[in-house]
Residue, then its C-alpha position, 0 to 999 in steps of 0.5 A: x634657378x629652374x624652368x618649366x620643362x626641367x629640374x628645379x635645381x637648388x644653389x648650395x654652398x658651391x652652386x647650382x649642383x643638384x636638383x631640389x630636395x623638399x628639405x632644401x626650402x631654405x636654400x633659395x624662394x624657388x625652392x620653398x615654392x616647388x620642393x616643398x610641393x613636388x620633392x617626394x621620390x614619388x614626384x621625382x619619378x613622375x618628372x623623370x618619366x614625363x621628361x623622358x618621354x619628352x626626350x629631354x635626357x639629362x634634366x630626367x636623369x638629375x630627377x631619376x638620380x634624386x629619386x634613388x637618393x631618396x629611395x635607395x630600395x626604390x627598383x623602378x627607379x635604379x630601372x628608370x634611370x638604367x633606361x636613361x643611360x642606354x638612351x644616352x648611349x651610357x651602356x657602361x652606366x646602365x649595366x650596375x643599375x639593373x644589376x641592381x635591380x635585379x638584387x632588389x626583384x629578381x624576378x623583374x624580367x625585362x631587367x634581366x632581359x635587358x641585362x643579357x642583352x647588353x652582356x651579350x653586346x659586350x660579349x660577356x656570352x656566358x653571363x648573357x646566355x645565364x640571363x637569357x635562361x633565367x628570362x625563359x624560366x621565369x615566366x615571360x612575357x611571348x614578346x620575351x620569351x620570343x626576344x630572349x630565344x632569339x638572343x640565345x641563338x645568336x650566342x650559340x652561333x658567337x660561340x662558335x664564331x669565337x672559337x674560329x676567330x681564335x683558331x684563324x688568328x692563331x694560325x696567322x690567318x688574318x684575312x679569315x679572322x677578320x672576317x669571323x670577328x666583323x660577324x662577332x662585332x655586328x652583334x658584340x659592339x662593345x666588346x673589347x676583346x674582338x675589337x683588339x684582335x681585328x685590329x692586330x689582323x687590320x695591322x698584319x693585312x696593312x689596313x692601317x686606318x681599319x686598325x686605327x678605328x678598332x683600336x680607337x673604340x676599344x680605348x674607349x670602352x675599356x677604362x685604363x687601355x694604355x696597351x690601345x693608345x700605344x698601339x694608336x701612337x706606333x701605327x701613326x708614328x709608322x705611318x709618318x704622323x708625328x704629331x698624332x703619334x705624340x697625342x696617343x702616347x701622351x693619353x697612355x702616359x696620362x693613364x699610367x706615367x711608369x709604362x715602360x713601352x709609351x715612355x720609351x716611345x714618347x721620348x722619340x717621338x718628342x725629340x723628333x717633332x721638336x726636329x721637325x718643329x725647328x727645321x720648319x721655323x728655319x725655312x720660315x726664317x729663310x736659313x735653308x742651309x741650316x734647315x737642311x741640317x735639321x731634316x739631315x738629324x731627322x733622318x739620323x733619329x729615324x733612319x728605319x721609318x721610310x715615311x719620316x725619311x722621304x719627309x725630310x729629303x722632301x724638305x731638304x728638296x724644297x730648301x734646296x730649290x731656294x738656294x744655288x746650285x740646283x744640281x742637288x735640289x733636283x737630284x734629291x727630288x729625283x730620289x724623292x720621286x722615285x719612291x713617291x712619283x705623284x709627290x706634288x710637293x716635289x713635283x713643283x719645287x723640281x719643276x721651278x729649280x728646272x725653270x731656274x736651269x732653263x730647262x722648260x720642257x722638264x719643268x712642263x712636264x713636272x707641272x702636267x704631272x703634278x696637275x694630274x694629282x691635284x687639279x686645283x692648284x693655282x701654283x700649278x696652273x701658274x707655274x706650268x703657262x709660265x713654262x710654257x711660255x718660257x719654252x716659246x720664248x726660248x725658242x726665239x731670242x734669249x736676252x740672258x744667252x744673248x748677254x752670255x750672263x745668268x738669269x740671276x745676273x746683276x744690273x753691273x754684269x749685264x752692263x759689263x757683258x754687253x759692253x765686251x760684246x757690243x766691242x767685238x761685233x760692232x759692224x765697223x770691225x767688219x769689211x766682209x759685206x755678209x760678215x758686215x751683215x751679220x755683225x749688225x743684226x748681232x750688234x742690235x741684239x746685243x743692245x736690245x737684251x741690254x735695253x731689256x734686262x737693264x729696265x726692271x719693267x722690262x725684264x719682269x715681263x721678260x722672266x714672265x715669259x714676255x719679250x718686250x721687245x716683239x713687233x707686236x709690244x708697244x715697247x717695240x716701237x719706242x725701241x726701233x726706231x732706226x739705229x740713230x736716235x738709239x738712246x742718242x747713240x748711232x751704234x755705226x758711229x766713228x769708231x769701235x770705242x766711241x759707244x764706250x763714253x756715251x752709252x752707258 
């Protein structure tokens, strides 16, 4: 098929390939239309140009390709189509094109031009100063002679810079060598050499995401630079990205599968992202406790890489926080914040675990720090007016503490709890009128935590930090109204056992 504005493309045994050649008119009605017109090298190179200027870069790349086929002495069209690669940014391409242009017309100086240029950003800097001389000797253009100069000057001043890059890197000065090597890289950004040493003095300074960035560039512009996709996967691995790690030392494997170093490394690297793996489908699964023994493996495989460690003990904490007792939820989250104290994740398993303690004032702190690193977490926000009103609550009536039981206690054990109570300070065992006094209001508490936390709406609003039983509750009012008529139990009634057989 074709279009007006690219190639007509020609459909062989395999497909469409290949732009139209003026000997495929059998091939498809199209072709005997606009081959057998316009298949000479001649018009491929008037496609090429028109399509070049108008932007569209691959279609004039397939008609410059077609023209060097037909014409493989044809210089203008290896230079055509070195043009079209260094528009594409496809340096690598452009470089033997005009080589061998030059073969073909060595006195073609922009080619040569073109050529040390782009030696000299690879930092091939004698081969670009010998093409810049030849420029200067062959009669230029001003415009060359004047770009070419510049070109040369800049490589002297490279020179020196290379050699005291090495120096400053040979004498573990890594901070000056770097700084020598981003003068270098401003003019040779495609040169491998300086982009690897940067990033081994990135990785002694400890700025491991300029390392990263080096050493991903100069994995591409070197073919087969297993030595770089290692590197990438140690920094991650050390930086405690596991998955990323695996990812590079698979690109190093692909290239070359007998590297010692990679495939030693991979090895590791694998059997501690399938712990990591299981362990997170064991807390999806709710077996904390087997959970807890994968990350415990994790840290034995990796016992000298402090991100993996903190890693798991962070989720050891959060597998603990689910599960009683919390003592050693909160002691390993402790350990945890000590190394990281802005580690949110911590912060808010710690701060529920204190919750589920009682302990409201350490949950609130935990929320407001953890607030402080991420200002638009809603579990946060949540969870700290939750503490909050906790405290509040805390500091008035406790139905829990009243009870005596747990705030995980069973509908049975709150029964059992409030009928042991309700014996012991029913008034009738006072005759003391203070004592009298006191047992009454004690009494009416006791009932009124086990009205609460026997009515699962009411103790919900409870747990939430809501006494449905404050004078302002609505609750309140069906509740209180006078001792008699209490679920058809008058607690003053005849005797100390006699709520045994009717409140139940």
């Amino acid at each position: 098929g074709h279009n007006d504005t690219g190639p007509v493309w020609c459909k062989s045994n395999h497909g469409f390939h290949r732009p139209c050649r003026s000997q495929d008119t059998h091939l498809h009605p199209v072709c005997s239309l606009k081959c057998g017109r316009d298949g000479s090298v001649d018009n491929h190179m008037e496609m090429g140009k028109k399509l070049l200027a108008a932007g569209q870069l691959a279609d004039a790349l397939s008609h410059f390709h077609a023209a060097v086929d037909g014409d493989p002495k044809n210089y203008l069209a290896y230079y055509r189509r070195a043009t079209v690669f260094l528009a594409m940014g496809k340096s690598k391409s452009a470089l033997p094109d005009l080589s061998k242009v030059i073969e073909l017309k060595p006195d073609f100086t922009s080619a040569r031009l073109q050529r040390g240029n782009l030696l000299l950003k690879q930092g091939r800097l004698d081969e670009a100063e010998s093409d810049l001389k030849k420029v200067l000797k062959s009669n230029p253009s001003d415009k060359e002679e004047k770009e070419a100069q510049s070109q040369l000057t800049k490589s002297d001043e490279i020179q020196r810079l290379v050699a005291q890059a090495r120096s400053s890197f040979h004498s573990q000065d890594y901070v000056t060598a770097a700084a020598q090597l981003d003068g270098i890289i401003e003019t040779c950004v495609w040169d491998v050499t300086s982009r690897e040493m940067r990033a081994e003095c990135f990785i002694q300074m400890g700025e491991m995401g300029k390392a990263i960035s080096d050493l991903k560039a100069a994995s591409k512009l070197k073919n087969d630079n297993t030595q770089a996709f290692y590197k990438l996967s140690i920094i991650y691995y050390n930086l405690g990205d596991h998955e990323m790690s695996l990812n590079e030392v698979r690109e190093c494997l692909k290239l070359d599968p007998d590297h010692k170093q990679c495939y030693s490394h991979y090895k590791l690297v694998k059997k501690l992202n399938k712990q990591i793996q299981s362990a997170e489908e064991l807390m999806q699964e709710q077996r904390y406790e087997d959970a807890v023994s994968k990350y415990e493996a994790v840290m034995k495989t990796e016992p000298n890489v402090r991100h993996f460690t903190l890693f798991a003990k962070q989720r050891i904490c959060h597998a603990l926080a689910q599960v009683r007792p919390l003592t050693a939820a909160m002691r390993l989250c402790g350990e945890v914040l000590q190394a990281d104290p802005e580690n949110v994740n911590v912060l808010k398993d710690r701060a529920e675990a204190y919750i589920q303690e009682e302990q409201y004032e350490e949950a609130i702190k935990d929320y407001e720090t953890a607030a402080q690193h991420s200002e638009n977490d809603r579990q946060i926000k949540e969870g700290l007016e939750r503490a909050q009103r906790l405290l509040k609550q805390s500091q008035k009536r406790d139905y829990y503490k009243i009870l005596g039981v747990k705030r995980t206690a069973q509908k049975k054990e709150i029964i059992r709890a409030y009928r042991k109570l309700a014996q012991q300070w029913h008034p009738d065992n006072f005759q003391d009128p203070d004592e009298k006094k006191k047992a009454e209001k004690k009494f009416i508490d006791i009932a009124q935590a086990k009205e609460v936390l026997t009515d699962p709406e009411m103790r919900t609003k409870f747990d939430h930090g809501e006494d449905p039983m404050d004078p302002e509750s609505q609750h309140h009012q069906n509740f209180h109204r006078g001792f008699h008529g209490f679920q058809g139990f008058n607690p003053f009634g005849s005797g100390p056992f006699n709520f045994k057989f009717n409140f139940n």
